[in-house]
TIDO-830777 format. One record per residue (C-alpha): residue in one letter; x, y, z. Coordinates in steps of 0.5 Angstrom, whole numbers, plus 500, padded with zeros to 3 digits. Example, Ala and Ser with C-alpha at 12.3 -4.5 7.8 and 13.67 -1.06 7.14 Angstrom:
2
a525491516
s527498514
END
This chain:
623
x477454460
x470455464
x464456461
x458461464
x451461464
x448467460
x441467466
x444472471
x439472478
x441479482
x439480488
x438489491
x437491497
x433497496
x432502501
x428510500
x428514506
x421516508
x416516513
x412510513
x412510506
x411503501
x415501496
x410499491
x413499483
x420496482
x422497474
x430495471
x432495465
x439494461
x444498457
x439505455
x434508460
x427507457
x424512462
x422513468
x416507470
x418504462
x423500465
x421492466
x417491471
x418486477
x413483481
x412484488
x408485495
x408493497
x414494503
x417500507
x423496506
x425491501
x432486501
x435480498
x429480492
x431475487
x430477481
x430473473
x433477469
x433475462
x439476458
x436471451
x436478447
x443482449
x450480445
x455477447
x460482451
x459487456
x453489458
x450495463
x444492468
x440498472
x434498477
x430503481
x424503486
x418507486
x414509493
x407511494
x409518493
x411517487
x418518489
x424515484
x430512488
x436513485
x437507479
x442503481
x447500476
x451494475
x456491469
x456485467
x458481461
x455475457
x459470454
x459466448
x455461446
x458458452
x455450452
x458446456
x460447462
x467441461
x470444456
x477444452
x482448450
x484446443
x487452441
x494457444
x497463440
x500468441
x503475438
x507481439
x505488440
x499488435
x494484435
x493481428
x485479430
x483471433
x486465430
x490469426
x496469431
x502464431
x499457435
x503454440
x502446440
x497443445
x494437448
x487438448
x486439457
x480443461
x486446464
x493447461
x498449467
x506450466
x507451458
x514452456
x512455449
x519458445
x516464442
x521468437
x523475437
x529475432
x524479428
x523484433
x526491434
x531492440
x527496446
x520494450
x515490447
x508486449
x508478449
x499477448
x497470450
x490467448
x486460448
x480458446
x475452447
x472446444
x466452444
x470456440
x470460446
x476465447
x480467453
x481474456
x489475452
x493476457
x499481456
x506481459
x512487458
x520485456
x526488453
x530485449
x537488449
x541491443
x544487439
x544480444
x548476440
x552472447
x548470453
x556470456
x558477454
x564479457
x565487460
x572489456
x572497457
x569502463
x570509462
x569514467
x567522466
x565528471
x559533470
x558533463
x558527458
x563527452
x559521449
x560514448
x567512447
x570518449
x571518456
x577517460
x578509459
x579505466
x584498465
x580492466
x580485464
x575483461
x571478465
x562478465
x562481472
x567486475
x566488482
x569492487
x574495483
x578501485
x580507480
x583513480
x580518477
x583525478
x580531480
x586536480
x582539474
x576541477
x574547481
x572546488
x564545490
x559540488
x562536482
x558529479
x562523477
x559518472
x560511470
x559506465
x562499462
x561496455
x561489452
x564485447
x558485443
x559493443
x553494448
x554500453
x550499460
x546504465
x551511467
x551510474
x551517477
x555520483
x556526487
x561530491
x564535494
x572538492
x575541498
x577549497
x585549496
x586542498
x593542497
x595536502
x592530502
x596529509
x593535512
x591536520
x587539524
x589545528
x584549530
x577549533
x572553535
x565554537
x559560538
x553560540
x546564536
x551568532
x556567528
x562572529
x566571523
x571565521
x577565526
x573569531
x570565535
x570562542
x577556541
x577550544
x585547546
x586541542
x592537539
x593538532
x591531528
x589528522
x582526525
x579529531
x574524533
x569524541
x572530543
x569533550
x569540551
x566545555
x562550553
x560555559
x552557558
x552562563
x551568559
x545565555
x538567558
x534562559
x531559552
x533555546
x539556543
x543555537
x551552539
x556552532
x562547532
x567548526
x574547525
x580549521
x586545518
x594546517
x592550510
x587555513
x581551510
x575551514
x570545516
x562546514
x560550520
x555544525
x550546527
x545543535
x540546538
x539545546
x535548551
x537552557
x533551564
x530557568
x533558574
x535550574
x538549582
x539542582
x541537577
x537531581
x530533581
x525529579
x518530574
x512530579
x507533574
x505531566
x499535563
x496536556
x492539552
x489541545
x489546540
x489552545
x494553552
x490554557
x496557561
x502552565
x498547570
x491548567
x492542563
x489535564
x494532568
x496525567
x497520573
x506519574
x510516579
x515522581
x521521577
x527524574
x526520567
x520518564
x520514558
x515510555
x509513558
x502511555
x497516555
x490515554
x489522551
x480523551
x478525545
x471525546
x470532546
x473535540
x470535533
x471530528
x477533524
x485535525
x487538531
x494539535
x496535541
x501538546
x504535552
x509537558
x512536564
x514539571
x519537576
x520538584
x523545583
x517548579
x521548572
x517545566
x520542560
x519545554
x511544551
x512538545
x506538539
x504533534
x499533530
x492528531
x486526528
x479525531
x476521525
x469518525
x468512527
x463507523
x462499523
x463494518
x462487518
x466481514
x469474514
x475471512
x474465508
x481461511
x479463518
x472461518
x470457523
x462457523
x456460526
x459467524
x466467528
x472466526
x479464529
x483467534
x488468529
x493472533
x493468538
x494462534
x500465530
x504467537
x503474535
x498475543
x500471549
x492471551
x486469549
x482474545
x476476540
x481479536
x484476529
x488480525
x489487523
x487490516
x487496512
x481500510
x481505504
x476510501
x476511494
x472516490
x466514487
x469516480
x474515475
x478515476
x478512484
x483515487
x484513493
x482519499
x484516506
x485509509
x485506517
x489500519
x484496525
x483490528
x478485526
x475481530
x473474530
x464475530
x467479523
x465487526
x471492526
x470499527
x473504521
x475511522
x473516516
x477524516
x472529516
x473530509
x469525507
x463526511
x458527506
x461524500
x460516499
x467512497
x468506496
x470501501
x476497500
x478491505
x486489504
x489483509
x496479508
x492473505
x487475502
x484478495
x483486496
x475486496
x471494494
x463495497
x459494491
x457501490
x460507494
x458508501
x456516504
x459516510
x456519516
x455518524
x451512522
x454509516
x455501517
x456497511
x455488512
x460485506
x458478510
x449477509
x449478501
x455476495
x453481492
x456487498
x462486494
x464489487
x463483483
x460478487
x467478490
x466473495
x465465497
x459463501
x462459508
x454457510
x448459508
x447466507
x454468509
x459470504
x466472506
x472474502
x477469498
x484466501
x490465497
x493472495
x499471499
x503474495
x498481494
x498481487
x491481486
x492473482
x491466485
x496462482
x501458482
x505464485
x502464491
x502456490
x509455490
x511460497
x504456501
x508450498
x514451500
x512453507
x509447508
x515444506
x520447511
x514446517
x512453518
x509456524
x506462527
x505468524
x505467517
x500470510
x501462508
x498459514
x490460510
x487458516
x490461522
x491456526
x498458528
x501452523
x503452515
x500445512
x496441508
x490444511
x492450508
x492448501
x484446502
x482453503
x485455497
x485449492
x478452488
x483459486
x489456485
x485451481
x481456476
x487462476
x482467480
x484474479
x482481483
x479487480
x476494482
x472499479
x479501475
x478496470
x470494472
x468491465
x470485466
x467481471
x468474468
x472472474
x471474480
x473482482
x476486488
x479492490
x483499494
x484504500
x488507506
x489512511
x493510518
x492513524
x497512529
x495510536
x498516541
x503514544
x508520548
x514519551
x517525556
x523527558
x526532563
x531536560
x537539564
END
């Protein structure tokens, strides 16, 4: 258990959009506002714009917990910048910095007050890893449960208490029961015991067993099946549900088909419509038919195929859609002519053209379609294509977003090199042939700036090696201010300190300052920059022995290219790796956001998302 210093420095960052004006009074206070200009007032030289200020702090006079830090600024005008506010948390009588833990207990469900729960026996360690404890729960119902596990230090000092869920089972008496009875009912349950029993013997796995369960009673249509098995100590398991269809009048199970038929658009009526010549069989499979167009306009159109067994029962009516061509005069010809466009038709061949090869198919054609004169916002795409004889294809349409872009900056710890670049990760990992300023991709979120966060969009982006990306923001977010949240396979999700507005000029720097990300959530690699901690392999917000033990196994089996484990991106999972995470591993580093933002004992994170798919069109001629 680490022991924290109760002195905090803070550094803001503190900007007041006006004219040439000066900041001249800087004031903060903790917990209640005391009022405008009562504040604690903090010394320093007159400034339009003052970043990066150090400021002492004292918290000698505050008890021990979780407390609330507030700051604000005045100009020349004597105008009041919003006060800005950070939680924090002062801990106890913490003395040394070499402490032991002394002390482990643990309890179920209710939390009997510390030190009087049941104590587990330890060796005093500054650090106790992989402890086999055996924890009795003869005294507890049968259901879910919470098992609490704290510890304290030679200070007296108590840890977070951790809480983990399970079930015990009913009346477990054997690790080595046996499956004795399977009962089986349809529709409605009889109850426990009651149903219509299976013969099994009795064995602690069944599998791939066959049974025959008679539907002779059912009426024909929708009908469900359920399942369920009992063990020896008379416990029953999950009902496994499932569901299927009766057919009408099924008298023979060795029936065959006599008849087909097929129409188009409408349906004239069972045993009315066009009959296709076919042998009868029990199973008619890849039957090829003609079905003569001639009569149809020209348009999309419905064809319907069903069929008809020896005992007058008719098959579920399949239906396809298709397309018939204008004034189609060869069966050969070639698309000379693709065009785009948005939102409104501008007629066939007033679209923007796009540049092809003639051809008679066309698949996997990139388009780049420019954006550039729409509105930040959602809008419909449309595409099609013409060939030699003047036909066009039918108009395709997809649904795009032109979002705002704006700047980030970040690094990642593990890809670090210095002097503010980071690795070519991808080539490294395999993932490009070339090489490129490219690193990896990440997911940005916008999460609402109050409880309880909710998550408004994302967009997945390439970082690129000097940290900048370019993030999009939907147009619903403009003039609102989200929190940014910064996911990566390796790394812990990282939130922005405080909610950002979005506009055309937003541009927010995680790298110049810890205190960029919620928490102080960031490690410094050099002098005046910060970048996120590797060593989440697993994504589950924890450096633990987790994630510890998927690096080491990597390391083991010789692993190279693209994989969350290789930490310092240079295409090969080794002992190097282990380096950029040994200090998370080490003090168990967990990750928090603004949902659970009063602890920031240890270091804290965060969420967003919303993709934006490339636009990628594939076009083809239909005949």
């Amino acid at each position: 258990m680490k022991n924290n210093l109760f002195i905090f420095i803070f550094l803001f960052s503190i900007c007041i959009k006006a004219n040439a004006q000066n900041i001249t009074q800087i004031e903060y206070f903790f917990d209640t506002d005391p009022g405008f200009g009562y504040g604690l007032q903090v010394t320093f030289p007159p400034s339009s714009n003052i970043a990066n200020l150090p400021i002492s702090a004292s918290t000698a006079s505050l008890s021990t917990g979780i407390h609330q830090f507030y700051i604000r600024s005045k100009d020349d005008s004597s105008n009041w910048s919003v006060t800005n506010r950070s939680f924090f948390y002062k801990m106890p009588n913490a003395t040394s910095a070499n402490s032991n833990i002394v002390a482990i207990e643990y309890f179920f469900d209710t939390d009997p007050g510390f030190g009087n729960a049941t104590f587990v026996s330890v060796t005093p360690a500054a650090d106790i890893t992989n402890l086999n404890m055996n924890a009795s729960i003869s005294s507890l119902s049968s259901g879910v449960h919470q098992l609490y596990v704290r510890s304290q230090d030679d200070n007296g000092n108590w840890s977070i208490t951790n809480r983990s869920f399970f079930y015990k089972i009913p009346n477990a008496t054997s690790a080595n029961s046996n499956i004795v009875a399977i009962e089986y009912f349809f529709d409605t349950d009889p109850g426990f015991g009651n149903a219509t029993l299976v013969s099994v013997t009795p064995a602690a796995d069944i599998a791939n067993l066959n049974m025959n369960a008679s539907i002779a009673s059912l009426s024909s249509g929708v009908h469900q099946l359920y399942v369920r098995s009992q063990d020896d100590n008379g416990n029953w398991s999950i009902t496994n549900r499932s569901f299927f269809y009766k057919i009408p009048n099924a008298t023979s199970s060795n029936t065959n088909i006599v008849a087909i038929e097929y129409f188009f658009d409408t349906d004239p009526g069972f045993g009315n419509a066009t009959l296709v010549s076919v042998t009868p069989a029990a199973d008619i499979a890849n039957l090829n038919m003609n079905a003569s167009i001639a009569s149809l306009s020209s348009g999309v159109h419905q064809l319907y195929v069903r069929s008809q067994d020896d005992n007058g029962n008719w098959s579920i009516t399949n239906r396809s859609f298709f397309y018939k061509i204008p004034n189609a005069t060869s069966a050969n010809s070639n698309i000379v002519a693709i065009e785009y466009f948005f939102d409104t038709d501008p007629g066939f061949g007033n679209g923007i053209a796009v540049s092809v090869a003639p051809n008679t198919d066309i698949a996997l054609l990139q388009i780049a379609a420019d954006l550039s004169l729409l509105p930040i916002g959602q809008h419909n795409l449309f595409i099609r294509s013409r060939d030699n004889s003047g036909i066009w294809s039918v108009t395709n349409h997809m649904q795009v977003e032109k979002l705002q872009p704006y700047g980030i900056k970040l690094f990642l710890q593990g890809y670090y090199l210095s002097s503010g670049m980071m690795a070519n990760v991808l080539f490294n990992q395999g993932a490009e042939l070339n090489t490129s300023t490219r690193v990896d991709s990440v997911i940005i979120e916008l999460h609402e700036s109050a409880y309880p966060f909710a998550l408004h969009s994302s967009f997945k982006c390439e970082l690129h090696t000097d940290g900048t990306l370019t993030a999009g923001a939907p147009a619903t977010a403009l003039g609102q201010a989200y929190y940014i949240v910064i996911k990566h396979r390796n790394c812990f999700e990282t939130w922005s300190a405080n909610p950002v507005m979005m506009n055309s000029n937003t541009y927010y720097n995680f790298s110049d300052s810890s205190n960029k990300a919620f928490g102080d959530n960031m490690i410094q690699v050099e002098p005046n920059v910060w970048a996120f901690y590797s060593g989440d392999i697993n994504q589950d917000n924890n450096a633990d022995l987790l994630d510890m033990s998927l690096l080491d196994f990597d390391i083991n089996a010789f692993q190279f290219g693209f994989y969350a484990t290789d930490l310092n991106g240079d295409g090969n999972v080794d002992i190097l790796d282990r380096s950029n995470s040994r200090k998370q591993y080490q003090q168990f580093y967990f990750c928090q956001s603004s949902l659970n933002n009063s602890m920031l004992i240890l270091k804290i994170c965060s969420h967003i998302i919303n993709v934006r798919p490339a636009i990628s069109m594939y076009v083809r001629e239909t005949n």
